[in-house]
C-alpha positions as CSV (number, residue, x, y, z in Angstrom):
1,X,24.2,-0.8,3.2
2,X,21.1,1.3,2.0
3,X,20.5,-0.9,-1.1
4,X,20.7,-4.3,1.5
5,X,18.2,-2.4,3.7
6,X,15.8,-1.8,1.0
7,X,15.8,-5.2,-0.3
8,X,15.0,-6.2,3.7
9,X,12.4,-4.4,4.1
10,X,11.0,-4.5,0.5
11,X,10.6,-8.3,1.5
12,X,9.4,-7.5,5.1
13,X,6.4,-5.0,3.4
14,X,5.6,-8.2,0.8
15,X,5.2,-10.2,4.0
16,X,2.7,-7.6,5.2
17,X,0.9,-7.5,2.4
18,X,0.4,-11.1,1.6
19,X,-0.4,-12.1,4.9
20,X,-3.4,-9.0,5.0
21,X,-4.6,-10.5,1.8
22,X,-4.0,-14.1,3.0
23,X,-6.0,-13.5,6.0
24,X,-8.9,-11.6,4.5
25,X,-9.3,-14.5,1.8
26,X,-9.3,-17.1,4.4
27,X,-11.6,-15.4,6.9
28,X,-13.7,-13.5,4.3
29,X,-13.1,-14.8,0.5
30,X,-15.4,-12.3,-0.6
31,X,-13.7,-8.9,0.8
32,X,-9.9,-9.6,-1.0
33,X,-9.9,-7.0,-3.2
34,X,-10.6,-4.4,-0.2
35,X,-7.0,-6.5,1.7
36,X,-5.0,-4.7,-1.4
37,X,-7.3,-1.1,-1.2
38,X,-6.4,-1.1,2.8
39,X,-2.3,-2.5,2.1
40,X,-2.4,0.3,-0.3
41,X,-3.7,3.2,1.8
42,X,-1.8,2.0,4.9
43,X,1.6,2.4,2.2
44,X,0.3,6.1,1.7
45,X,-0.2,7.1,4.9
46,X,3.5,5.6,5.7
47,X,4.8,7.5,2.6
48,X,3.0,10.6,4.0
49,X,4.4,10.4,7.0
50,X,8.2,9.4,5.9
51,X,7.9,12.4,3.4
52,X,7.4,15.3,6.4
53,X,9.0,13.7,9.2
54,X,12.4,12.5,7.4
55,X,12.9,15.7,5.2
56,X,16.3,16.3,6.0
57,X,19.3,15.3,3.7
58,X,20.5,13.3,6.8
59,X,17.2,11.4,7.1
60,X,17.9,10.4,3.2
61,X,18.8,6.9,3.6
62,X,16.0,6.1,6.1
63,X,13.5,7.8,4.0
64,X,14.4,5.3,0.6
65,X,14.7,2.3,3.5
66,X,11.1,2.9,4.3
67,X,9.5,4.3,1.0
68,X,11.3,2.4,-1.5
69,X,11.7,-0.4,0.9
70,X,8.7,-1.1,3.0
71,X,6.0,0.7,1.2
72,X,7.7,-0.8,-1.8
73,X,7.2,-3.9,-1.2
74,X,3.9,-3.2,0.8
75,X,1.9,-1.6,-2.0
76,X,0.8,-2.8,-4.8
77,X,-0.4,-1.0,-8.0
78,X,-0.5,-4.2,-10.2
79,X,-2.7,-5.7,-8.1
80,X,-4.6,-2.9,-7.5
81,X,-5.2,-2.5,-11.5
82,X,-5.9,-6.2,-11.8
83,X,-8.4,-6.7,-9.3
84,X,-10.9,-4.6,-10.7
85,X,-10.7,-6.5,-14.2
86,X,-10.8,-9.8,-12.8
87,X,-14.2,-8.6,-11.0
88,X,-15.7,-7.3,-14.2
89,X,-14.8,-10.9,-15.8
90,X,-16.2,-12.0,-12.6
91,X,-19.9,-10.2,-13.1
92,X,-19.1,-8.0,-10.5
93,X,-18.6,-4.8,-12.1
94,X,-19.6,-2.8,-9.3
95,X,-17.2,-3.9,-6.8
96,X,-14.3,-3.0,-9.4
97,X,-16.1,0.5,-10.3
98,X,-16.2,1.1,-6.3
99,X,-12.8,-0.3,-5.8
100,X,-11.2,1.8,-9.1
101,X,-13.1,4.7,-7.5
102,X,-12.8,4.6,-4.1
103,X,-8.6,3.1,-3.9
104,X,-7.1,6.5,-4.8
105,X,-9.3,9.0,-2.9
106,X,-8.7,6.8,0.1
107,X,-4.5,6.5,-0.8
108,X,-4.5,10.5,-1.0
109,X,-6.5,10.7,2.3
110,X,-4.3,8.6,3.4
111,X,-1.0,10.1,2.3
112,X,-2.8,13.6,3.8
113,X,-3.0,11.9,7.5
114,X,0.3,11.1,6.8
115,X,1.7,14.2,5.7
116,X,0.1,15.7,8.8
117,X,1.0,13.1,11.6
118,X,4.9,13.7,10.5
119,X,4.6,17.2,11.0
Protein backbone atom coordinates (compact mmCIF):
# COMPACT_ATOMS: atom_id res chain seq x y z
CA UNK A 1 0.00 0.00 0.00
CA UNK A 2 2.96 2.40 0.82
CA UNK A 3 4.67 1.89 -2.57
CA UNK A 4 0.87 2.82 -4.42
CA UNK A 5 0.83 5.87 -2.05
CA UNK A 6 4.11 7.15 -3.13
CA UNK A 7 3.49 6.72 -6.70
CA UNK A 8 0.06 8.95 -5.88
CA UNK A 9 1.51 11.50 -4.41
CA UNK A 10 4.84 11.54 -6.39
CA UNK A 11 2.33 12.40 -9.29
CA UNK A 12 0.24 14.80 -7.12
CA UNK A 13 3.81 16.84 -6.22
CA UNK A 14 4.59 16.74 -10.28
CA UNK A 15 1.24 18.36 -10.64
CA UNK A 16 2.31 21.07 -8.19
CA UNK A 17 5.24 21.73 -9.59
CA UNK A 18 4.34 21.95 -13.25
CA UNK A 19 1.48 24.03 -12.68
CA UNK A 20 3.85 26.66 -10.38
CA UNK A 21 6.16 26.66 -13.28
CA UNK A 22 3.30 26.70 -15.83
CA UNK A 23 1.81 29.68 -14.19
CA UNK A 24 4.91 31.70 -13.69
CA UNK A 25 5.83 31.21 -17.45
CA UNK A 26 2.50 32.27 -18.63
CA UNK A 27 2.00 35.23 -16.29
CA UNK A 28 5.73 36.24 -16.12
CA UNK A 29 8.02 34.35 -18.87
CA UNK A 30 10.84 35.91 -17.58
CA UNK A 31 10.79 34.72 -13.69
CA UNK A 32 10.63 30.64 -14.57
CA UNK A 33 13.68 29.70 -13.25
CA UNK A 34 12.72 31.36 -9.79
CA UNK A 35 8.97 28.73 -10.21
CA UNK A 36 11.64 25.66 -9.71
CA UNK A 37 14.00 27.81 -6.80
CA UNK A 38 10.47 28.43 -4.90
CA UNK A 39 9.02 24.35 -5.81
CA UNK A 40 12.33 23.51 -4.46
CA UNK A 41 12.44 25.36 -1.22
CA UNK A 42 8.77 24.77 -0.51
CA UNK A 43 9.94 20.61 -0.89
CA UNK A 44 12.56 21.46 1.93
CA UNK A 45 10.61 23.06 4.14
CA UNK A 46 7.94 19.97 3.77
CA UNK A 47 10.98 17.56 4.21
CA UNK A 48 11.94 19.59 7.29
CA UNK A 49 8.92 19.43 8.73
CA UNK A 50 8.03 15.52 7.90
CA UNK A 51 11.65 14.84 9.35
CA UNK A 52 10.80 16.28 13.16
CA UNK A 53 7.23 15.86 13.22
CA UNK A 54 6.91 12.06 11.86
CA UNK A 55 10.12 10.67 13.76
CA UNK A 56 8.60 7.79 15.07
CA UNK A 57 8.98 4.21 13.66
CA UNK A 58 5.10 4.31 13.45
CA UNK A 59 5.02 7.51 11.47
CA UNK A 60 7.42 5.48 8.89
CA UNK A 61 5.20 4.92 6.17
CA UNK A 62 3.72 8.49 6.12
CA UNK A 63 7.09 9.97 6.39
CA UNK A 64 8.27 7.97 2.79
CA UNK A 65 4.43 8.90 1.49
CA UNK A 66 5.22 12.51 1.84
CA UNK A 67 9.19 12.70 1.35
CA UNK A 68 9.68 10.20 -1.23
CA UNK A 69 6.24 10.87 -2.51
CA UNK A 70 5.25 14.39 -2.59
CA UNK A 71 8.44 16.24 -2.23
CA UNK A 72 9.64 13.53 -4.66
CA UNK A 73 7.77 14.40 -7.23
CA UNK A 74 7.59 18.17 -6.18
CA UNK A 75 11.29 18.92 -6.35
CA UNK A 76 13.39 18.97 -8.78
CA UNK A 77 17.24 18.86 -8.88
CA UNK A 78 17.53 18.27 -12.69
CA UNK A 79 15.87 21.18 -13.37
CA UNK A 80 17.37 22.99 -10.88
CA UNK A 81 21.00 22.05 -12.50
CA UNK A 82 19.71 22.78 -15.99
CA UNK A 83 18.24 26.08 -15.65
CA UNK A 84 21.23 27.77 -14.82
CA UNK A 85 23.13 26.35 -18.03
CA UNK A 86 20.42 27.16 -20.30
CA UNK A 87 20.65 30.87 -18.88
CA UNK A 88 24.36 31.06 -19.40
CA UNK A 89 23.66 29.82 -23.25
CA UNK A 90 21.03 32.34 -22.92
CA UNK A 91 23.57 35.43 -22.08
CA UNK A 92 22.21 35.66 -18.83
CA UNK A 93 24.82 34.42 -16.71
CA UNK A 94 23.96 36.30 -13.81
CA UNK A 95 20.56 35.04 -13.31
CA UNK A 96 22.12 31.36 -13.29
CA UNK A 97 25.07 32.63 -10.91
CA UNK A 98 22.22 34.13 -8.57
CA UNK A 99 19.99 31.11 -9.08
CA UNK A 100 23.15 28.40 -8.49
CA UNK A 101 23.84 30.66 -5.49
CA UNK A 102 20.97 31.62 -3.94
CA UNK A 103 18.63 27.88 -4.58
CA UNK A 104 20.49 25.99 -1.78
CA UNK A 105 20.94 28.66 0.95
CA UNK A 106 17.24 29.23 0.50
CA UNK A 107 16.35 25.04 0.39
CA UNK A 108 18.49 24.82 3.81
CA UNK A 109 16.57 27.79 5.19
CA UNK A 110 13.93 26.31 4.20
CA UNK A 111 14.39 22.80 5.50
CA UNK A 112 15.53 24.82 9.01
CA UNK A 113 11.72 26.45 9.20
CA UNK A 114 10.82 23.14 8.64
CA UNK A 115 12.71 21.31 11.11
CA UNK A 116 11.44 23.89 13.53
CA UNK A 117 7.68 24.15 12.66
CA UNK A 118 7.54 20.13 13.25
CA UNK A 119 8.89 20.42 16.53
Amino acid sequence: MTFLLVMLFGGVGAVVRFTAEYVTREHHPTQRPWATVAVNALGALVVGWATAALAGPSDAHVRDVVITGFCGGLTTFSSALAIPALLQREHHWRYGLALVLAAPMLAGGAFAVGLALGH
